[in-house]
DSSP file (Angstrom, degrees, kcal/mol; ACC not computed):
  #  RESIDUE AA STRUCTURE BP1 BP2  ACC     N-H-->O    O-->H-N    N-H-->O    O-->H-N    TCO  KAPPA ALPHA  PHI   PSI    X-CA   Y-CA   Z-CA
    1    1 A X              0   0    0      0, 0.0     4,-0.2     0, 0.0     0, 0.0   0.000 360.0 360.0 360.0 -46.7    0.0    0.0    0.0
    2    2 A X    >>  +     0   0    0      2,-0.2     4,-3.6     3,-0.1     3,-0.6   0.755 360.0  56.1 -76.2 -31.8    2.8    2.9    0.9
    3    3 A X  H 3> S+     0   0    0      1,-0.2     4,-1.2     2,-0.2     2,-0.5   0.832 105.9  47.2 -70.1 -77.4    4.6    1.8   -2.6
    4    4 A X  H 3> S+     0   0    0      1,-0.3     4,-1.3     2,-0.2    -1,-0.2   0.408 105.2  59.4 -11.4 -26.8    1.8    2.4   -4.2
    5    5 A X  H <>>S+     0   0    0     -3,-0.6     4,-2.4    -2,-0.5     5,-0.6   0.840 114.8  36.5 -74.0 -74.7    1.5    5.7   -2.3
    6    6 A X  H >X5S+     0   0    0     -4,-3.6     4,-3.6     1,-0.2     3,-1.9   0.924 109.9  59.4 -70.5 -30.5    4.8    6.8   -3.8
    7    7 A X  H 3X5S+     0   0    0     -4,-1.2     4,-1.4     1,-0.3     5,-0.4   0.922 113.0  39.9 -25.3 -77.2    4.5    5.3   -7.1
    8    8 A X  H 3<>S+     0   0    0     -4,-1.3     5,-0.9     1,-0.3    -1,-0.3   0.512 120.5  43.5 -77.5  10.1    1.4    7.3   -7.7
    9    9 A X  H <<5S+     0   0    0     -4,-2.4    -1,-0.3    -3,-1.9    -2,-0.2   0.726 125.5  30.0-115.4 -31.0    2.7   10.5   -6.0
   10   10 A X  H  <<S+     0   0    0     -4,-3.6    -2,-0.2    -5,-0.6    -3,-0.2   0.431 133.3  34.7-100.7  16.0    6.2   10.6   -7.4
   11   11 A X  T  X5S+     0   0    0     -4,-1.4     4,-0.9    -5,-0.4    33,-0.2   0.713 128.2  26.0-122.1 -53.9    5.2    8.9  -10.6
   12   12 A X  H  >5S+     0   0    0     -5,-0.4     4,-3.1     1,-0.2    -3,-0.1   0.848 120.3  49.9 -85.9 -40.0    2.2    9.8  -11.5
   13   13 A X  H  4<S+     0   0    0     -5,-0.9     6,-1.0     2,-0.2     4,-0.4   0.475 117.6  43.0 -52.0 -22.4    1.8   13.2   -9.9
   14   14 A X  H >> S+     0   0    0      4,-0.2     4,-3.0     3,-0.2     3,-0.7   0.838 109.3  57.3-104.8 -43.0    4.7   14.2  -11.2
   15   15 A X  H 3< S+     0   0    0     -4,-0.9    24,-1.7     2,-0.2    -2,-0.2   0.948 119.3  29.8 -44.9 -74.4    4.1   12.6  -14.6
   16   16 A X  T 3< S+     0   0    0     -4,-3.1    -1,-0.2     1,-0.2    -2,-0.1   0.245 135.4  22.6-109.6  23.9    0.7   14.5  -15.2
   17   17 A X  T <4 S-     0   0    0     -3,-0.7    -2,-0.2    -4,-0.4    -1,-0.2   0.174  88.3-121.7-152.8  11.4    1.4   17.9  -13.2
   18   18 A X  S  < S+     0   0    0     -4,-3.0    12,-1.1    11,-0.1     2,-0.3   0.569  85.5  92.9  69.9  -5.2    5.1   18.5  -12.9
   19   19 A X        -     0   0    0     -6,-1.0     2,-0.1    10,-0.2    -2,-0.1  -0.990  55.7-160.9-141.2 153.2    4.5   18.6   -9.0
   20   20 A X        -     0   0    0     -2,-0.3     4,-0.3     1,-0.1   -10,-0.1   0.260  47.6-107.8 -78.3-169.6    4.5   15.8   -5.8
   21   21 A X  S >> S+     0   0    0      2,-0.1     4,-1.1    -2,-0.1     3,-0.9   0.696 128.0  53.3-104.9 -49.6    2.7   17.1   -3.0
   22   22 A X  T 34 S+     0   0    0      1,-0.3     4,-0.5     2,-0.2     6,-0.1   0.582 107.1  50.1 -56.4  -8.4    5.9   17.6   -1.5
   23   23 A X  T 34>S+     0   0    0      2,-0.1     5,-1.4     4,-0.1     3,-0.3   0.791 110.6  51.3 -79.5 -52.5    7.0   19.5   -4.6
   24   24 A X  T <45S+     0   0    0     -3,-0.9     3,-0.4    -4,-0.3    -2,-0.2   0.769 107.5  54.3 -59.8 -25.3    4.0   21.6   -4.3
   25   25 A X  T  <5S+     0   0    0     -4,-1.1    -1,-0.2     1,-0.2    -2,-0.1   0.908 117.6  33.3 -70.5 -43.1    4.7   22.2   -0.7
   26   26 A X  T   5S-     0   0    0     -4,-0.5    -1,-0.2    -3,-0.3    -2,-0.2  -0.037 114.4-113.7-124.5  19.6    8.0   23.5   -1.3
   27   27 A X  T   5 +     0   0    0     -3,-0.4    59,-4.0     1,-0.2    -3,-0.2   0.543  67.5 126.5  41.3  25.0    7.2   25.2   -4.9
   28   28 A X  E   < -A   85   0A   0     -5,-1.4     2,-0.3    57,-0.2    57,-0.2  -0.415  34.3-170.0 -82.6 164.2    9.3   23.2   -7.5
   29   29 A X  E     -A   84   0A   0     55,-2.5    55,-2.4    -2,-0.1     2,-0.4  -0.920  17.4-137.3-162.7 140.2    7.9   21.7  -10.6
   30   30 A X  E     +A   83   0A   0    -12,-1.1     2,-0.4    -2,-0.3     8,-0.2  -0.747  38.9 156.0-101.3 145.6    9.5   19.3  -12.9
   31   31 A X  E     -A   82   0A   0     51,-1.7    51,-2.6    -2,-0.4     6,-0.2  -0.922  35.3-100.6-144.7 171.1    8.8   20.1  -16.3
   32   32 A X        -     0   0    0      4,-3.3    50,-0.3    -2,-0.4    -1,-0.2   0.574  49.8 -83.6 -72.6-132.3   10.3   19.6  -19.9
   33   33 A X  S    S+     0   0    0     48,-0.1    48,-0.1     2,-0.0    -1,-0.0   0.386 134.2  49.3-103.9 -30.0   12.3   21.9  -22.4
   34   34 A X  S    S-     0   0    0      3,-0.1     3,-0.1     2,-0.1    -3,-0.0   0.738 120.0-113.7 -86.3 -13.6    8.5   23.3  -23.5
   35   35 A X  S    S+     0   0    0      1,-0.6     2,-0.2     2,-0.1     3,-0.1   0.758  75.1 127.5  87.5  22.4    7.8   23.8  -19.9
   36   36 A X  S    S-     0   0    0      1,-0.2    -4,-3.3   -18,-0.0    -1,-0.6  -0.619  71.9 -74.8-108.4 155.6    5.0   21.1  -19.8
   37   37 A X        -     0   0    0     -6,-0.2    -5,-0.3    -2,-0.2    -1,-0.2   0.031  39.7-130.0 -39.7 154.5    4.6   18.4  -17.7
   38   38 A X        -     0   0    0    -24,-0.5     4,-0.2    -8,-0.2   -23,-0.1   0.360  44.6-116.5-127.6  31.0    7.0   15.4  -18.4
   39   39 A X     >  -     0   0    0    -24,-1.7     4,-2.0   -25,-0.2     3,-0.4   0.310  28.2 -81.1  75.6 167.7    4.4   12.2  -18.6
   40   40 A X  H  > S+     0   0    0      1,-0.2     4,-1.7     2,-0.2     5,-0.2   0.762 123.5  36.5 -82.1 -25.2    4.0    9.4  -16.7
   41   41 A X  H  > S+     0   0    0      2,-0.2     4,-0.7     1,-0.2    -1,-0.2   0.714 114.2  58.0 -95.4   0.4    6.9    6.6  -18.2
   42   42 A X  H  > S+     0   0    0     -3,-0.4     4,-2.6     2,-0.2    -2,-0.2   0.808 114.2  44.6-122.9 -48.1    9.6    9.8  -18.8
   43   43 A X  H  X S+     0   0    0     -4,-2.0     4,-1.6     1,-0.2     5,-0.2   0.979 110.3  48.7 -65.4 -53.4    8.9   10.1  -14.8
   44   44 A X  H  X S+     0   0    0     -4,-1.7     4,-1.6   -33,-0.2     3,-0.3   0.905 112.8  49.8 -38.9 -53.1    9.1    6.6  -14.0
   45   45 A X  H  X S+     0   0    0     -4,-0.7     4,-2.2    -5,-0.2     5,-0.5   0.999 112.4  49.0 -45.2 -84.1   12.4    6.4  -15.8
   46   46 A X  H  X S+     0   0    0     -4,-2.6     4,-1.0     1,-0.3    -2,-0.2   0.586 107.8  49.8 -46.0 -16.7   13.6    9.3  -14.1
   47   47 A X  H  X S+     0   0    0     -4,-1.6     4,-2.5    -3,-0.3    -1,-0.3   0.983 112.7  45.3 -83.7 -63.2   12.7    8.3  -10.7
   48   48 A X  H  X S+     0   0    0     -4,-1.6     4,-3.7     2,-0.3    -2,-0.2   0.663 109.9  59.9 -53.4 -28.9   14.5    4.6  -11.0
   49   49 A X  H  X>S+     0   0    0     -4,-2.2     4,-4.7     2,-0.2     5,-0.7   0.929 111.9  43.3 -74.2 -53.1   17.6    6.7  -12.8
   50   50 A X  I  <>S+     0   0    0     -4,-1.0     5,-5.0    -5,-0.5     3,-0.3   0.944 115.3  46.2 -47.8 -64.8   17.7    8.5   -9.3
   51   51 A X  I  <>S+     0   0    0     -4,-2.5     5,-0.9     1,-0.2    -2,-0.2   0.918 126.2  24.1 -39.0 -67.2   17.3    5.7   -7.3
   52   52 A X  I  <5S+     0   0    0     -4,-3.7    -1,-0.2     3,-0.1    -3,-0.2   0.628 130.6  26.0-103.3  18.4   19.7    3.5   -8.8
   53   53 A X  I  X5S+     0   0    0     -4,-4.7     4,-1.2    -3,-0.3     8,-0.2   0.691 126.2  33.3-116.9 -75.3   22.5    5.9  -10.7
   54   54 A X  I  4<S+     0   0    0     -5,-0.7     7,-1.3     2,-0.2     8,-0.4   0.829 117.9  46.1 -57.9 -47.4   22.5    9.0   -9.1
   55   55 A X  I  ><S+     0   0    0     -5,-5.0     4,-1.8    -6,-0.5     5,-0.3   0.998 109.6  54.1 -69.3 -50.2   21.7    8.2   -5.1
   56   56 A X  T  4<S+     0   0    0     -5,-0.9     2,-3.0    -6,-0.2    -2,-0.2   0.843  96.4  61.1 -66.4 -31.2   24.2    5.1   -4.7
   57   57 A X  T >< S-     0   0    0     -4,-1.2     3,-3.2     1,-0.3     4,-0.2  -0.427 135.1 -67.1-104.2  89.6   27.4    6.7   -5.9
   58   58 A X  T 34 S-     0   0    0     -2,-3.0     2,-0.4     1,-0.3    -1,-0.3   0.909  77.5 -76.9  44.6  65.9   27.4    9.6   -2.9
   59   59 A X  T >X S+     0   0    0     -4,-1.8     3,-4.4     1,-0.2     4,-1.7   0.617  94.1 139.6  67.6  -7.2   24.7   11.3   -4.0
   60   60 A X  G X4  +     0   0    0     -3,-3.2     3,-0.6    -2,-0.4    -1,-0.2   0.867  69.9  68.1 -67.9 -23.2   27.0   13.1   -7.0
   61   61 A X  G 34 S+     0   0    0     -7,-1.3    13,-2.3    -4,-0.2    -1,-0.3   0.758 114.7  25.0 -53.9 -24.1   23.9   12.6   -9.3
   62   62 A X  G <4 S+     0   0    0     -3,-4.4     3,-0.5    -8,-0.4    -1,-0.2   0.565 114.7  58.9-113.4   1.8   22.1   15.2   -7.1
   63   63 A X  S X< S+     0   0    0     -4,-1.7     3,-1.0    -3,-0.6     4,-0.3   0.371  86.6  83.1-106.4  35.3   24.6   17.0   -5.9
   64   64 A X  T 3  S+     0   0    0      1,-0.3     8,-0.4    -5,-0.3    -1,-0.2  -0.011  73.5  77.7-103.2  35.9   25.8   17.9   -9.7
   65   65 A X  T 3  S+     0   0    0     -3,-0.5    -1,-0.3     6,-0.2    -2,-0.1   0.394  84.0  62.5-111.1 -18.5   23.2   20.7   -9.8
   66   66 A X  S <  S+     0   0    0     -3,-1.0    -2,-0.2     1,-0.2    -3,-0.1   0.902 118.6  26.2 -84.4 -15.6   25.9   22.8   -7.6
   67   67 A X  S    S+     0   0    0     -4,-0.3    -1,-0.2     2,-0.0    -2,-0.1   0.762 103.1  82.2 -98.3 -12.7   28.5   22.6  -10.9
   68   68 A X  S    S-     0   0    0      4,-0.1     2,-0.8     1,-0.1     5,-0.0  -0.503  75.3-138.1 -97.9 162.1   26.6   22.2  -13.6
   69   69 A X  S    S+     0   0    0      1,-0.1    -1,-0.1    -2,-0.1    -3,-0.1  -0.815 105.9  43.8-125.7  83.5   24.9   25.8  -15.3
   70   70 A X  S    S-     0   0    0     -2,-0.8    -1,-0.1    -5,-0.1    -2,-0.1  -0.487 108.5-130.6-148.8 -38.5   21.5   24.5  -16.0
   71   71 A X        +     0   0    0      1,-0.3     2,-0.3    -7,-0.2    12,-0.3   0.908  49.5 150.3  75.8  57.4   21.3   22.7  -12.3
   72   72 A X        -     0   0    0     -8,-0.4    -1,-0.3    10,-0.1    -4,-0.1  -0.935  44.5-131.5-112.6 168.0   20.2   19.4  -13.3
   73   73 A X    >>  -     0   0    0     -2,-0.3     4,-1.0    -8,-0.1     3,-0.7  -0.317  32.2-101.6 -75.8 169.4   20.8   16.6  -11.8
   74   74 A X  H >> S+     0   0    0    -13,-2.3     3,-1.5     1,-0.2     4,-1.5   0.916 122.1  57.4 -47.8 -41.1   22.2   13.5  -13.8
   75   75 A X  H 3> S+     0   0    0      1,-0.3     4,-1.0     2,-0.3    -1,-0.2   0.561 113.8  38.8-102.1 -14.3   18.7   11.8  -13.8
   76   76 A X  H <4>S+     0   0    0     -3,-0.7     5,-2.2     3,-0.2    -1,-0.3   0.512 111.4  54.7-129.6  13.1   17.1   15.1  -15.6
   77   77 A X  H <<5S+     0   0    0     -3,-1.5    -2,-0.3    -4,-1.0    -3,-0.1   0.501 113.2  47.8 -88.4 -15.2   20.1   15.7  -18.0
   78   78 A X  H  <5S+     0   0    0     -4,-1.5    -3,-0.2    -5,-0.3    -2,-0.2   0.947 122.2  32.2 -69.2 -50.2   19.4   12.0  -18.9
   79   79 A X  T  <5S-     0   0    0     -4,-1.0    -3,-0.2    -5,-0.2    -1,-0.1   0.626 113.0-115.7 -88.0 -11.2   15.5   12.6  -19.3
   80   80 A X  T   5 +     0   0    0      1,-0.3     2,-0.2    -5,-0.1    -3,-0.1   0.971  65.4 150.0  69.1  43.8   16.0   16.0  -20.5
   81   81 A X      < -     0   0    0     -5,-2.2     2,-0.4    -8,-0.1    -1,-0.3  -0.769  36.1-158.5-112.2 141.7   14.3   17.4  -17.6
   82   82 A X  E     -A   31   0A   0    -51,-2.6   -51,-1.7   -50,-0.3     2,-0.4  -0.963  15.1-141.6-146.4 127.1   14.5   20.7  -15.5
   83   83 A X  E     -A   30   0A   0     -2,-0.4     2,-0.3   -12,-0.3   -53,-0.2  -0.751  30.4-161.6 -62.8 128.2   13.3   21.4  -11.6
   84   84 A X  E     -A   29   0A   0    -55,-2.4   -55,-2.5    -2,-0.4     2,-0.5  -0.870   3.6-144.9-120.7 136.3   11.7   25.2  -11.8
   85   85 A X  E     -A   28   0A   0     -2,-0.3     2,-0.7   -57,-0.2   -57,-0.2  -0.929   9.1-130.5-101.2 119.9   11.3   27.1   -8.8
   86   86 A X        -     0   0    0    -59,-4.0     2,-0.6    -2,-0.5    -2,-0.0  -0.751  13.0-131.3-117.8 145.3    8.7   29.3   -8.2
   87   87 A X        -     0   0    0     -2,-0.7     2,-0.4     2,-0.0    -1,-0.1  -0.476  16.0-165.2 -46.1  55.4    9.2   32.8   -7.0
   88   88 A X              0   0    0     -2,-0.6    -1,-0.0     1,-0.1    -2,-0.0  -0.658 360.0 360.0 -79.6 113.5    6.8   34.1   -3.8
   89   89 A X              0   0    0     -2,-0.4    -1,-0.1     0, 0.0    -2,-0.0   0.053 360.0 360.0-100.7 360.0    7.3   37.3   -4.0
């Protein structure tokens, strides 16, 4: 039941609104190059990339948003993905 949970909240949610609820919380959204949502299998992909490329070897998949000038991580220069923050002004 709790996989299921995240499945459909980091997979599916993410998939067909750019946002988690914990994404929503915290005002990010993943989106594409058009700035759309980035579907349900492109998320799925992305998630599993995190999980098993980026977190095991220290973390450098996520922490290669502090070198890189675009600030993706590996898992969303692989899917050709970008985290957007938005602005509360």
């Amino acid at each position: 039941m709790l996989l299921a949970w995240f499945a459909w909240n980091l997979t599916y949610l993410v998939g067909s609104t750019g946002q988690s609820w914990g994404r929503k919380v915290a005002g990010l959204k993943v989106v594409n190059s058009e700035g759309e949502p980035i579907g349900f299998w492109r998320a799925l992909g992305r998630n599993l990339f995190a999980m098993y490329i980026s977190a095991p070897l220290l973390y450098l998949g996520f922490l290669w948003v502090v070198w890189d000038g675009q600030k993706q991580a590996w898992h969303d220069k692989v899917f050709r993905t970008f985290v957007l923050r938005r602005i509360v002004l």
